[in-house]
N, C-alpha and C positions, 0 to 999 in steps of 0.2 A: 543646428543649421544643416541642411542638405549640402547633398559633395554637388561642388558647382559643377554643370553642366548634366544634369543629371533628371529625370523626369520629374523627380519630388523638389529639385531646385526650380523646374520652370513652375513647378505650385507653388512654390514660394513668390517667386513675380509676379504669379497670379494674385494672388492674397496682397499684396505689398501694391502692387498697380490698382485693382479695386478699392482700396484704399483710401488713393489718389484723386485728382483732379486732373484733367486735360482743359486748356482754352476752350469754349463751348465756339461750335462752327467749323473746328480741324475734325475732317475725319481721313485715315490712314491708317493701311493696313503693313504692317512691314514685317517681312518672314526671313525667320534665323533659320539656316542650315548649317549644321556644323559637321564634318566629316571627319572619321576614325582615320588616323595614319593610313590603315591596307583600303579606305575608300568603301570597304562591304557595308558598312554601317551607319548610321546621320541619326544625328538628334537634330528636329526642327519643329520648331515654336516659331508662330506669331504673336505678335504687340501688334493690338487692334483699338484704335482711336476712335471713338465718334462721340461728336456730341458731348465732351466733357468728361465720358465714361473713357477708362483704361481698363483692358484686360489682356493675357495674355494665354492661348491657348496651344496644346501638344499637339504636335503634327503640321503636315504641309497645310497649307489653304488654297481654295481656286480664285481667290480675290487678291491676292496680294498685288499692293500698289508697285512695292519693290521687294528685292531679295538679295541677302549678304550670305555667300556660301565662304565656309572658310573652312580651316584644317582643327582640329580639336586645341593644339600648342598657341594657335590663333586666338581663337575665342575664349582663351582660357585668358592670357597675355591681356586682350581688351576689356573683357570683362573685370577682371583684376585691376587695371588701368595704369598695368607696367608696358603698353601698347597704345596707342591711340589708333582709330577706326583708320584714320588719312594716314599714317606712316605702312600700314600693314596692309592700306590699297596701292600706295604707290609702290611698295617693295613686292606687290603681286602675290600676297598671302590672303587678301579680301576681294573676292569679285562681285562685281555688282551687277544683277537683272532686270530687267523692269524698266518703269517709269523712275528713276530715281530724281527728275525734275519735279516730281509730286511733292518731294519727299523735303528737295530743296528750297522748291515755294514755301514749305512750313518752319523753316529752320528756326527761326523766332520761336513759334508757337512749342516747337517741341524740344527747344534746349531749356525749356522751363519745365521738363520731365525728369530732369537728372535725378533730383533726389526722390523722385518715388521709387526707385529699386532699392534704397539705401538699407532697407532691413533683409533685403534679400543678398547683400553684398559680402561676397567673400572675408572671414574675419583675415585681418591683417594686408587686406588690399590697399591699394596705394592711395586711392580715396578715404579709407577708415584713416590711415595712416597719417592726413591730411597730406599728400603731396602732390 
């Protein structure tokens, strides 16, 4: 398995989300920034929805519907799922850009995503873990 957060991790989500299924009719684009403690550095991937299709590509996009910028400890925390996305936005460790009412008209649609990352999932994450 690839070291989470990592460029061969986000081809893991790639591989793991193609996969997958989406709801046919959602489409949404949603772009991960994650920033190195000194700020020099980001890793960012989009999860890109249409049409049923899931995939997830390296780098910024010009389309992104939203965007979650966070701290590497962050993304690492939620990814993991010893964090949830709402504790690490209200405690101002998660910001959000965009259109994120896009994101929340499909909430339905896309918490039936969860387990398409599940082979790209950190071993011994708090999901594997069942918690």
């Amino acid at each position: 398995m690839a070291e989470l957060l990592s460029a061969e991790w986000v081809a893991d989500l790639d591989a793991a989300a193609r996969a997958g299924t989406a709801p046919a009719g959602v489409q949404v684009v949603i772009q991960q920034v994650v920033l190195d403690e000194d700020g020099d550095d980001e890793l960012a991937y989009a999860i890109r929805i249409a049409d049923g299709a899931i995939s997830v590509e390296l780098g910024r996009v010009e389309d992104a519907d939203v965007t979650f910028t966070q701290d590497r400890a962050t993304a690492r925390a939620i990814a993991t799922g010893d964090e949830s996305a709402q504790a690490a936005f209200i405690a101002g460790r998660l910001r959000v850009g965009g259109d994120l009412r896009s994101v929340m008209d499909r909430a339905g649609a896309l918490a039936t995503l969860t387990d398409v990352f599940a082979p790209a999932r950190a071993p011994g994450s708090r999901s594997e873990r069942g918690a």
